[in-house]
C-alpha positions as CSV (number, residue, x, y, z in Angstrom):
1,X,-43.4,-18.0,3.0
2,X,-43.2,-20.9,0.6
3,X,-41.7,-24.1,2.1
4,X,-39.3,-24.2,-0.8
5,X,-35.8,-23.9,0.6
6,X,-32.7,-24.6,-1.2
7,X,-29.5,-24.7,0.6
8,X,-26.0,-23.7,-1.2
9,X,-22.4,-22.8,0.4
10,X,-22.1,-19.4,-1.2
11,X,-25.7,-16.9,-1.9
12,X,-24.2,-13.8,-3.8
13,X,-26.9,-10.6,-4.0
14,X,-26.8,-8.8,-7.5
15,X,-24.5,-9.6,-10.8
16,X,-23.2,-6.2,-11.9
17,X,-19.3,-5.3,-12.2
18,X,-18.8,-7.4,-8.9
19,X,-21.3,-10.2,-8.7
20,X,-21.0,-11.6,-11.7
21,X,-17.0,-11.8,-11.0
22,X,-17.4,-13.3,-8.1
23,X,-20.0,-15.8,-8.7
24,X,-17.8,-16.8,-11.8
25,X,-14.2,-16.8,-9.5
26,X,-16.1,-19.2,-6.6
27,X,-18.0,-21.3,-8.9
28,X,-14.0,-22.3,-10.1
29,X,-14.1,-24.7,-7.1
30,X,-16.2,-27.6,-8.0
31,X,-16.2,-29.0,-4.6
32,X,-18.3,-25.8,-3.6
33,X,-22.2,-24.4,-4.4
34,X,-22.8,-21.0,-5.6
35,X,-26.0,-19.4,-5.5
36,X,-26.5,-16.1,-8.0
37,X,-29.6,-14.0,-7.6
38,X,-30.7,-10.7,-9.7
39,X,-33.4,-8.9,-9.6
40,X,-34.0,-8.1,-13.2
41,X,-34.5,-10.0,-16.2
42,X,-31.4,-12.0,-18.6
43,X,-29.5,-9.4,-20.5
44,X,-30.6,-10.7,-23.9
45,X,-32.0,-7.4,-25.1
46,X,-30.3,-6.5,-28.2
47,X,-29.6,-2.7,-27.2
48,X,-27.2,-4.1,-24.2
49,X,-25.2,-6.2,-26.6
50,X,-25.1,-2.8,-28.6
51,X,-22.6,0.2,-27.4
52,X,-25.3,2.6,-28.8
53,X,-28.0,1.2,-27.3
54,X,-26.7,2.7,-23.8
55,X,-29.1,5.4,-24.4
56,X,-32.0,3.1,-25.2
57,X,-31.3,0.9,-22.1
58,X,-30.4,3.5,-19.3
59,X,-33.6,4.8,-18.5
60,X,-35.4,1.7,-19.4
61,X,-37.0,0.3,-16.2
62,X,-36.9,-3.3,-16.9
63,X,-33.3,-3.0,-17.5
64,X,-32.3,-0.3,-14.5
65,X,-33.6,0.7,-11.5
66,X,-34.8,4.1,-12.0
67,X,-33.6,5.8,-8.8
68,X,-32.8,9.7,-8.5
69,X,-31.6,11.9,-5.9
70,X,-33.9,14.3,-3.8
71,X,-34.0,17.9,-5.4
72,X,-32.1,20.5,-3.3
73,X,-31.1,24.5,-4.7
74,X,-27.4,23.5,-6.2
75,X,-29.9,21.3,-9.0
76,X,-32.0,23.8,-9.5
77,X,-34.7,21.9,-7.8
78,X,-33.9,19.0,-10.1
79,X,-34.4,15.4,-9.2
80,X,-30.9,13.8,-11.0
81,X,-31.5,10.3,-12.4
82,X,-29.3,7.4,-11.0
83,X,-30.1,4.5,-12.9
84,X,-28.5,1.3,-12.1
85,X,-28.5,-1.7,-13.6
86,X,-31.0,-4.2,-13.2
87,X,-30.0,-7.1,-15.4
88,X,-27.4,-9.6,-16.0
89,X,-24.2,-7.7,-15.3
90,X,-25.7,-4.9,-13.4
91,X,-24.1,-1.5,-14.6
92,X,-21.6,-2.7,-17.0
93,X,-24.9,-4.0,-19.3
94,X,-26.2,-0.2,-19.7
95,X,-23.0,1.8,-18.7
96,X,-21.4,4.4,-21.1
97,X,-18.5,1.4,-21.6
98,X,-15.7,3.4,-20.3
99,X,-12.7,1.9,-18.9
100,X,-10.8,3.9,-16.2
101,X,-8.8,2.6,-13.1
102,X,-8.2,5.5,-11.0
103,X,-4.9,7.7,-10.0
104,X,-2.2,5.0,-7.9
105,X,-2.8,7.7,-5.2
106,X,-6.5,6.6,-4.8
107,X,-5.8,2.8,-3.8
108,X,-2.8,4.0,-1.7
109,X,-5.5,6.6,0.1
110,X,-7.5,3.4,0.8
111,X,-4.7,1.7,2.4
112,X,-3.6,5.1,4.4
113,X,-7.2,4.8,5.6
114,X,-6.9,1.9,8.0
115,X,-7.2,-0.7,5.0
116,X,-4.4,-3.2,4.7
117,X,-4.3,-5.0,1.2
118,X,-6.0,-1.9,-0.9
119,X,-2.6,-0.4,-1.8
120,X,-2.4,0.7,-5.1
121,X,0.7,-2.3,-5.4
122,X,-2.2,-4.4,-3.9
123,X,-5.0,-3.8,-6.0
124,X,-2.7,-3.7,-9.5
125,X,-2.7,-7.0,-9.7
126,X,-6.4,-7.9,-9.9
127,X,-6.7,-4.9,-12.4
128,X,-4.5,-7.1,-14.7
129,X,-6.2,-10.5,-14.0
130,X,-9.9,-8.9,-14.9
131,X,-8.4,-7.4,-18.2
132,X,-7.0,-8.1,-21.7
133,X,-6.1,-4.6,-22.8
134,X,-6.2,-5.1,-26.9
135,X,-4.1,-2.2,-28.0
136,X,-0.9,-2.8,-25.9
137,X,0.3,-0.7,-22.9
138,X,3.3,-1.4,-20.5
139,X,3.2,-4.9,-19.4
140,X,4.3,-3.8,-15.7
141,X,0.9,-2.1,-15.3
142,X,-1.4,-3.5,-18.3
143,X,-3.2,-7.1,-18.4
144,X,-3.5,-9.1,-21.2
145,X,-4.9,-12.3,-20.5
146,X,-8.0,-11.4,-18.3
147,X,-11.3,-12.0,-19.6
148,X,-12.6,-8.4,-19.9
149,X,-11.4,-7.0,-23.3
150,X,-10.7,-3.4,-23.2
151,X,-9.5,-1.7,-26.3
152,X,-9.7,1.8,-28.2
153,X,-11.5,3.2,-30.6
154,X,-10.5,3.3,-34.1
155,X,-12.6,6.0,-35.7
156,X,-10.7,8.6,-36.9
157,X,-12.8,12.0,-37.2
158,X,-11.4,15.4,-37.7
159,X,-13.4,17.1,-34.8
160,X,-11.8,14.6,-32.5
161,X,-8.3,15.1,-33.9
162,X,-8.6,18.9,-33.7
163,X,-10.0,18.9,-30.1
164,X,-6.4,16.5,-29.1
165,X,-4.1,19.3,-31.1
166,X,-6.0,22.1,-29.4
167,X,-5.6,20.6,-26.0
168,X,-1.9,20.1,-26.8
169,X,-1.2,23.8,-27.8
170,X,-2.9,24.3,-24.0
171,X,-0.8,22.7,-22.1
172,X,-1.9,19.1,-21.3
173,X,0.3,16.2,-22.8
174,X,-0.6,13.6,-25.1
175,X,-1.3,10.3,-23.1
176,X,-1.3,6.9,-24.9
177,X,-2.0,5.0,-21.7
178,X,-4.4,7.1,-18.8
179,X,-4.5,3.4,-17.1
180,X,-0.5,3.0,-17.3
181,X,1.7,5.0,-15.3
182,X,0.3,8.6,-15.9
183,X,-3.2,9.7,-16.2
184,X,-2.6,14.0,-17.1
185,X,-3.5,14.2,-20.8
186,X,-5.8,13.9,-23.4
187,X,-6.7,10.8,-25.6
188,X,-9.1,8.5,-27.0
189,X,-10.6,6.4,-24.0
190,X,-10.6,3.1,-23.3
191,X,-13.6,1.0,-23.7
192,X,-15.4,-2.4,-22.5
193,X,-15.7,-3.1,-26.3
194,X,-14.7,-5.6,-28.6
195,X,-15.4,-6.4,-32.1
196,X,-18.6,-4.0,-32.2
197,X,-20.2,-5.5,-29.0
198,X,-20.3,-4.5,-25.4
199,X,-17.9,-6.8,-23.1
200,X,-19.6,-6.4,-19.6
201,X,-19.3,-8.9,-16.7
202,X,-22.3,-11.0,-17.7
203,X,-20.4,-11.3,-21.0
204,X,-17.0,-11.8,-19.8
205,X,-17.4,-13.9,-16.9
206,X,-21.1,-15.0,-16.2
207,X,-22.0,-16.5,-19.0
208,X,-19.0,-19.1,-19.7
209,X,-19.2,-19.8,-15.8
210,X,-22.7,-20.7,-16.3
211,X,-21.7,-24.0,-17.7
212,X,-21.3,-24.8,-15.2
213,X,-23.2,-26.9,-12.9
214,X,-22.6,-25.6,-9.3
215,X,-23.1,-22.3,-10.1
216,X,-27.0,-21.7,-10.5
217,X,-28.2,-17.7,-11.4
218,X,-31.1,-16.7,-11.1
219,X,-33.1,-14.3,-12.7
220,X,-36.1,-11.5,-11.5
221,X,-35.2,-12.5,-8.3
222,X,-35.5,-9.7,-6.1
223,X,-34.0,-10.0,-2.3
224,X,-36.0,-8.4,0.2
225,X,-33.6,-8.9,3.0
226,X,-30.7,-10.9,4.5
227,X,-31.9,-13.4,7.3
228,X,-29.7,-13.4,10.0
229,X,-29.3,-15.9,13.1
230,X,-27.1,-15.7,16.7
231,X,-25.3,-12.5,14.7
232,X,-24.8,-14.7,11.9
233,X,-25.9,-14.5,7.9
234,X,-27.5,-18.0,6.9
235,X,-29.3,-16.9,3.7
236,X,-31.8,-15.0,2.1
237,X,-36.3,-14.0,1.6
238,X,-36.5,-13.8,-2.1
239,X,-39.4,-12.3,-3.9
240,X,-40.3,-14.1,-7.4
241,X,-43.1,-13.2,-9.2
242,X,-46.1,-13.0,-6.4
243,X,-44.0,-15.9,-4.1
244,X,-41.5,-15.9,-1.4
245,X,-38.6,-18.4,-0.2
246,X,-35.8,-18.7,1.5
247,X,-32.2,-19.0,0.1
248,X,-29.8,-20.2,2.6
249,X,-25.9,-20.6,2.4
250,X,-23.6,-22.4,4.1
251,X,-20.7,-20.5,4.3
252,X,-21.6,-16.4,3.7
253,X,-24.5,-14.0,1.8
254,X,-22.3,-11.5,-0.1
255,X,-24.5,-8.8,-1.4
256,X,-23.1,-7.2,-4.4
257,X,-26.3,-4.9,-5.1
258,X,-24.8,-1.6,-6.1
259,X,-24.3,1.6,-3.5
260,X,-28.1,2.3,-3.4
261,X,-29.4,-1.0,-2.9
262,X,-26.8,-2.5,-0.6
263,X,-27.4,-0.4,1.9
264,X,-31.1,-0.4,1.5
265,X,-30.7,-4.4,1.5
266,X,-29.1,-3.8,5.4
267,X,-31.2,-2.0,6.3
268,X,-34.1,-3.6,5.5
269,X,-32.6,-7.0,7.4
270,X,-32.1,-4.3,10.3
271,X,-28.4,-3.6,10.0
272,X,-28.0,0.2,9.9
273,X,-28.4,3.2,12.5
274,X,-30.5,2.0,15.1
275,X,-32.7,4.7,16.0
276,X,-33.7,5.5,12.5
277,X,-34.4,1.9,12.2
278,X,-37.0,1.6,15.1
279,X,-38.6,4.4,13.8
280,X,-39.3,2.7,10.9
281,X,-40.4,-0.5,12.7
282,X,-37.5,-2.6,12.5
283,X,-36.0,-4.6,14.6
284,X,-32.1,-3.8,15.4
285,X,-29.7,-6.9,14.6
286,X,-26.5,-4.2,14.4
287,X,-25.8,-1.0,15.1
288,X,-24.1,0.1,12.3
289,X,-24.5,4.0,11.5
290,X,-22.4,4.0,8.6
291,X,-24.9,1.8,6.6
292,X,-26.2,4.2,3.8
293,X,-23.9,7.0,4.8
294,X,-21.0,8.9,2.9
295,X,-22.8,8.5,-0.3
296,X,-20.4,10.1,-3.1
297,X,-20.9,10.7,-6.7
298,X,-19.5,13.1,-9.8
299,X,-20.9,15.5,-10.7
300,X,-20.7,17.0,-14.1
301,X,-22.3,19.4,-16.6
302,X,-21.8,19.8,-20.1
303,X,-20.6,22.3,-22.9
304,X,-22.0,22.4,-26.2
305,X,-20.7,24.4,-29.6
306,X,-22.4,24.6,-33.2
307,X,-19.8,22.8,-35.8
308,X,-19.4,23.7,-39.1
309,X,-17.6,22.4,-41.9
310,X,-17.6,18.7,-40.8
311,X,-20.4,15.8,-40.1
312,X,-20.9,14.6,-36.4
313,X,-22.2,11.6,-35.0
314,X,-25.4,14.3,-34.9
315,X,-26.3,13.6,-38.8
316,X,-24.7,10.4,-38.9
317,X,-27.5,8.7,-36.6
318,X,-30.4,10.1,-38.7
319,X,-31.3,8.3,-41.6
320,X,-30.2,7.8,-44.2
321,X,-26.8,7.8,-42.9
322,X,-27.9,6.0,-40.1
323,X,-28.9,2.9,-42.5
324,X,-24.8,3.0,-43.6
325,X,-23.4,2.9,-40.2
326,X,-25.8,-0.3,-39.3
327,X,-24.0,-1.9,-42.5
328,X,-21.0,-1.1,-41.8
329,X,-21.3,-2.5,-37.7
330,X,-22.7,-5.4,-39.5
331,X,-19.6,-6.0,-41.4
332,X,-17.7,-5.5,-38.5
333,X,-16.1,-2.1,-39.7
334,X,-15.4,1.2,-37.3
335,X,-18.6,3.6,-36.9
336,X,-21.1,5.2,-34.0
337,X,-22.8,2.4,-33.4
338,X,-19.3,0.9,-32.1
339,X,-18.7,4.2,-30.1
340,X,-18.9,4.5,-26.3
341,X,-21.0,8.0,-25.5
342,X,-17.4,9.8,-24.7
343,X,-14.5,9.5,-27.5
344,X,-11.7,11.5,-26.0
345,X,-11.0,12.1,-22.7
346,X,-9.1,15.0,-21.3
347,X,-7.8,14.4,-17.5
348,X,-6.0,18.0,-16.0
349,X,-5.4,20.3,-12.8
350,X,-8.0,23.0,-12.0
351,X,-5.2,25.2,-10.7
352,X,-1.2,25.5,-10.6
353,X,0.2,23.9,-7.8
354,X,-1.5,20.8,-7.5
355,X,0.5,17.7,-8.2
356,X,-2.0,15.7,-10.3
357,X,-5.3,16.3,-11.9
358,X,-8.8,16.7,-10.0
359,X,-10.9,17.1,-12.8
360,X,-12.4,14.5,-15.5
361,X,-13.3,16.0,-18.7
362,X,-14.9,14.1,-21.7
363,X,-15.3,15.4,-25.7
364,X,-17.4,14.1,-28.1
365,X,-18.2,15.0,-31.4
366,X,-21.9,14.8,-30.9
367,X,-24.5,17.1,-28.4
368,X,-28.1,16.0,-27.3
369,X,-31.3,18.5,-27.2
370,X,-31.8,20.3,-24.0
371,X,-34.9,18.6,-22.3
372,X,-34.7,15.1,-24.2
373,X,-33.3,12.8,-23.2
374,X,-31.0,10.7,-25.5
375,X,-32.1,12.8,-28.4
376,X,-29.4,14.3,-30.3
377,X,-29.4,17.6,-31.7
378,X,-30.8,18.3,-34.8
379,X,-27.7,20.9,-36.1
380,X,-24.0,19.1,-36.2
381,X,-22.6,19.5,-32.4
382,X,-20.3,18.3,-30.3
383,X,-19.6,18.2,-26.4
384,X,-16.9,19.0,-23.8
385,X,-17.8,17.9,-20.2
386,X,-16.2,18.1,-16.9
387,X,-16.7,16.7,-13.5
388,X,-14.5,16.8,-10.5
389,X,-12.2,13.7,-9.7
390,X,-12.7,13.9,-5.7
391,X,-16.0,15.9,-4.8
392,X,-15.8,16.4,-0.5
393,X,-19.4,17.0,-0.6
394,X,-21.4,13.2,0.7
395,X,-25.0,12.2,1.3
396,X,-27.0,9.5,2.1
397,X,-29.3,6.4,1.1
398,X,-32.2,5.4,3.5
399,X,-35.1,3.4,3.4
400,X,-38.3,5.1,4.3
401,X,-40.1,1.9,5.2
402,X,-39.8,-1.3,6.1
403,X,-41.9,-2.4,3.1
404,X,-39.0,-3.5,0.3
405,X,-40.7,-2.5,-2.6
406,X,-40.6,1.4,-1.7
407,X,-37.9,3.3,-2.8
408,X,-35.3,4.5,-0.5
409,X,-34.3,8.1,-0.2
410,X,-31.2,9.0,-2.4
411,X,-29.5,12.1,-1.3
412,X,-26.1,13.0,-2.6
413,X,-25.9,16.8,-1.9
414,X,-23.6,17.4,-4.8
415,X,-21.9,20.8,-4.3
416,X,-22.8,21.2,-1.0
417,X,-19.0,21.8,-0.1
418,X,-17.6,25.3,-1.3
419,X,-14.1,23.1,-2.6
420,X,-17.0,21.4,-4.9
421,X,-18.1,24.5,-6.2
422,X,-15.1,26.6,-6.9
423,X,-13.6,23.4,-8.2
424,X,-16.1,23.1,-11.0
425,X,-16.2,26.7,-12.6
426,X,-12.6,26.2,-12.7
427,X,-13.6,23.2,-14.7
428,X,-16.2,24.9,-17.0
429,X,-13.5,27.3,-18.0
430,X,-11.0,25.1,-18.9
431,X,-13.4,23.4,-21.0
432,X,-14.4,26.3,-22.8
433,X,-11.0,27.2,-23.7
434,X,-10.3,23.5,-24.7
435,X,-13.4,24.6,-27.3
436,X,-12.0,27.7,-28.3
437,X,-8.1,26.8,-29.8
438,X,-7.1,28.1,-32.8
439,X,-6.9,23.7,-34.1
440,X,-10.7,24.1,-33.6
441,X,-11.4,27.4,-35.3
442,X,-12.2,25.8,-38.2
443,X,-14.6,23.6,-36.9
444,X,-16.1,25.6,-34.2
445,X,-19.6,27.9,-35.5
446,X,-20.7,28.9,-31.7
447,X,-21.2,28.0,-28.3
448,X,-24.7,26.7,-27.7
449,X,-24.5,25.9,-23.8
450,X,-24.2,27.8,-21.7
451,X,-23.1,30.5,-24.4
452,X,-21.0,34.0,-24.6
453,X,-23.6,35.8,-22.2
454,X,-22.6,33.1,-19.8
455,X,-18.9,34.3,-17.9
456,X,-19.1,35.2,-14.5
457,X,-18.4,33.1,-11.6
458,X,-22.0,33.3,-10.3
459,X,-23.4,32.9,-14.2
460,X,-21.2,29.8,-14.9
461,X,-22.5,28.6,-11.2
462,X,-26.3,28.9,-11.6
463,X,-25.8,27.1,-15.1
464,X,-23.5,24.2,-13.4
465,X,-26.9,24.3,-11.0
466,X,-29.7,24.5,-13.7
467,X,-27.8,21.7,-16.1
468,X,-25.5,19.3,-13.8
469,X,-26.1,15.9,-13.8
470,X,-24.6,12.7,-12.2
471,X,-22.1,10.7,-13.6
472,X,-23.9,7.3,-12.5
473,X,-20.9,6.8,-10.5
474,X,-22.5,6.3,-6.8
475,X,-20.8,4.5,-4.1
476,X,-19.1,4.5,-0.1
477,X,-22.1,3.9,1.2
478,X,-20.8,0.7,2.9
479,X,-17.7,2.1,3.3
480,X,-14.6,-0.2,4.1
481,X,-12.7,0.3,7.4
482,X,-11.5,-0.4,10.8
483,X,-13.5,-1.3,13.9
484,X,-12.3,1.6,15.2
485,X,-13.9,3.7,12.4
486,X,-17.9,4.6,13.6
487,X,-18.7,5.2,10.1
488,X,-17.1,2.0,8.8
489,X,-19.4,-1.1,7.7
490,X,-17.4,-3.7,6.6
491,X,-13.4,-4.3,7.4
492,X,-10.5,-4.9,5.0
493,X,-11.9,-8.3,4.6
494,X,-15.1,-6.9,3.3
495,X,-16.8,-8.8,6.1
496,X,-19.8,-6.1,8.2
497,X,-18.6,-5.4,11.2
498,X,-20.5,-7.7,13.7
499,X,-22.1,-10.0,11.6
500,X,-20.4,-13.5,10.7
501,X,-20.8,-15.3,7.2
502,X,-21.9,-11.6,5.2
503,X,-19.7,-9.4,3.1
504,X,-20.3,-6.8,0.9
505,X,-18.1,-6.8,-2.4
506,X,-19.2,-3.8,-5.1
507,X,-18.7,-0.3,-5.2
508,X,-20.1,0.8,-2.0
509,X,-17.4,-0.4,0.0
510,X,-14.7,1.9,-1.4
511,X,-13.4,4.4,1.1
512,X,-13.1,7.3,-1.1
513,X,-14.0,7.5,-4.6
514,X,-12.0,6.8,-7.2
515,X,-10.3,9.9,-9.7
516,X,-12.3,7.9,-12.5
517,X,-15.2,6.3,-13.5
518,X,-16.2,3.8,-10.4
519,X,-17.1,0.7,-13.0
520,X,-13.1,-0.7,-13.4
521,X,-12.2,-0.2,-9.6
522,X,-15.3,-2.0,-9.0
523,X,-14.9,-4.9,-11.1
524,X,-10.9,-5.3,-9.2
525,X,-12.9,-5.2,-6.2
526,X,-14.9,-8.0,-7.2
527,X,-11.7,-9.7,-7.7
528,X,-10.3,-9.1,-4.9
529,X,-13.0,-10.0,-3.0
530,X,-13.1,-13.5,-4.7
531,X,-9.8,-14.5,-3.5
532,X,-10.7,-13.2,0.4
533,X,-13.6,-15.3,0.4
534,X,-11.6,-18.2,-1.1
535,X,-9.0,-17.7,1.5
536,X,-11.6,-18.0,4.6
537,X,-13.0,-21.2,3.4
């Protein structure tokens, strides 16, 4: 262990969605030290600055941790990537740039949960100080002076506009605003773009925080674990390059390393189930089963049709058109290489009788080949997904060793609850009826995935099974909640149970997952969680 040790008030873990909020929010206080420290490299790779590069950046392993979950039969045997990100601003440097809050009942399930202060009337306000929504919205419920621009996409294309009319003549309204008071309906969604470029944390909030001089980041710094003394946090090992040194902080550790390595962080520094910890070698500092557990994720799968009689983002990324579109992002005008990888969103009940929608769905005018990955079709295409808002079915994260370089086990078990299932085919049927309207008859040459052979309940099932794949939307598995609560690992404070001076703030605290994309709801958390740590100091 190198003798070098440097000493600040606050040592944050990780700079995605909630790291880099909070590092920026304390570093606000000059009269306090704030240390920053993420394991990959700066995010000045030019595909993270570019909305298209997501697919050129996810599956890179400099830029994301290339995790995936352990194959079981509902994937077909299929080891599902979960990349996260592993660069200045975490997930929202590689992430597919949508921007989606959640359902007011989600926040208010939190609170019902033994959670005090994560009410949806809580939370709203720390959704509008992270956010300047460009293209309006109700005031009540939208921000507008936050640093995270969110805005919509102005790309008119006629697939798109006949996929909105055909959902309309189905049933589901026409929503301007998903984030405002309703979410049912169809629309264009909401991005983490402005002016051509992607607006992640690093962007919004890292970088103009890093001018300032209490704040100190630092980069391929990987923690190996959280050292802990009389039940108390006082820093952190760091690996850099072939060295190691201690970090040590004042006032609290706050890891912020995403829902797979948060928990692999505790329990590595021996915080975690206590039996499955000695078996491993290490030595107990908390009992706390809950670490790594109640891992949830969505789930979705994909349906793909043949269009005619219109060009999709398909031919439009080959050259030469490809050459036009760069121009035209160059000269700051609408095109794909503005686009987030869903256009139009489509948010509905699976069945009558339920009082607000459990399923996701997502359209784009654009398909990818089957076995490549981000390779587009080479015939004009376009997509209609589906996942389920509120999957029942949870797993786990655990380290195998107590070495910090080997991967920990990822397990979600998607579909292993029966709801899960049955929830789903409803979901591929309403998707393919979404692609069969009459508004996109004219469009529409033939379904490509799963195809007309495909119909029964068992058929759509084994295709859900052979073809699912996550929505990179991990997280509970340092789930918030009362002492009471076995499972629980950190309170409504965000403070683990039974250890002073360490928090967890990022997506593995929340109780429940969200009826959304995870990334927003995360990046409130990392709000939040900067104003409970200010308020302890």
């Amino acid at each position: 262990m190198s003798a070098d040790v440097e000493t600040f008030d606050y040592v944050i873990v990780g700079s995605g969605a909630a790291g880099a909020i909070v590092a920026a929010r304390l570093s606000e206080d000059a009269n306090v030290s704030v240390c920053l420290l993420e394991a990959g490299p700066a995010d000045a790779h030019p595909y993270l600055k570019l909305p298209a590069g997501f697919i050129k950046v996810i599956f890179n392993p400099k830029l994301a941790w290339q995790f995936g979950s352990q194959p079981t039969e509902r994937t077909h045997g299929r080891r599902i990537p979960l990349p996260q990100g592993k660069t200045l601003g975490g997930s929202t440097s590689i992430n597919g740039l949508v921007y989606n809050r959640g359902q007011r009942e989600d926040f208010d399930g939190w609170a019902a949960l033994g959670n005090p202060g994560w009410a949806f009337d809580d939370v709203l306000p720390y959704f509008q100080r992270c956010e300047d929504y460009v293209d309006g919205g109700d005031a009540a419920l939208r921000g507008h002076d936050g640093p995270l621009k969110v805005t919509l996409p102005h790309w008119p294309h006629p697939v798109c506009e006949a996929f909105l009319e055909g959902a309309q003549t189905l049933g589901l309204p026409r929503n301007p605003d998903y984030n405002g008071a309703s979410q049912a309906g169809v629309g264009y969604f909401q991005r983490t773009i402005y002016k051509g470029r992607r607006m992640s944390t690093a962007v919004a909030y890292l970088h103009p925080a890093m001018r300032r001089s209490n704040l100190k980041v630092c980069t391929r710094a990987h923690v190996r674990r959280v050292l802990l003394e009389a039940g108390r946090a006082v820093g952190v090992e760091v690996a850099e390059t072939s060295a190691l040194r201690t970090v040590k902080a004042r006032r609290e550790v706050i890891v912020c390393a995403g829902a797979i390595n948060t928990p692999r962080l505790l329990q590595l520094s021996g915080i975690g189930d206590g039996e499955r910890l000695r078996e491993l070698g290490i030595a107990t500092q908390v009992h706390l089963p809950g670490v790594g557990q109640h891992l949830k994720d969505h789930f979705s799968i994909r349906l793909v049709a043949r269009v005619k009689n219109a060009v999709t983002i398909n031919e439009l990324a080959r050259v030469p058109r490809l050459w036009l579109q760069a121009m035209d992002w160059l000269r700051g005008k609408p095109g794909i290489l503005e686009l987030s990888p869903s256009v139009v969103h489509w948010f509905w009940q699976s069945q009558a009788g339920l009082d607000r929608p459990d399923l996701q769905g997502v359209f784009s005018p654009a398909s990818y080949r089957e076995g490549y990955v981000g390779m587009l079709d080479v015939f004009p295409g376009m997509t209609c997904g589906v996942w389920q808002h509120r999957p029942k079915s949870q797993g786990f994260v655990h380290i195998t060793s107590k070495d910090p370089s080997v991967e920990p086990l990822v397990q979600p078990r998607y579909l292993d609850h029966e709801e899960d299932r049955q929830t789903l085919i409803r979901g591929v049927r309403i998707a393919r009826a979404l692609l069969q309207t009459q508004s996109l008859a004219p469009f529409r040459e033939a379904e490509v995935m799963p195809g007309p052979q495909v119909q029964t309940d068992d058929e759509l099932l084994d295709f859900i099974y052979r073809y699912g794949v996550s929505s990179y939307h991990v997280n509970g598995t340092a789930r918030m909640g009362p002492a009471s609560d076995a499972g629980a690992v950190v309170d409504a404070q965000l403070r683990v149970h039974g250890v002073q001076g360490l928090r967890v703030v990022d997506a593995s605290v929340m109780p429940e997952i969200t009826s959304a994309n995870t990334c927003a709801a995360t990046m409130m958390i990392g709000e939040r969680g900067a104003d409970l740590i200010r308020a302890a100091a």
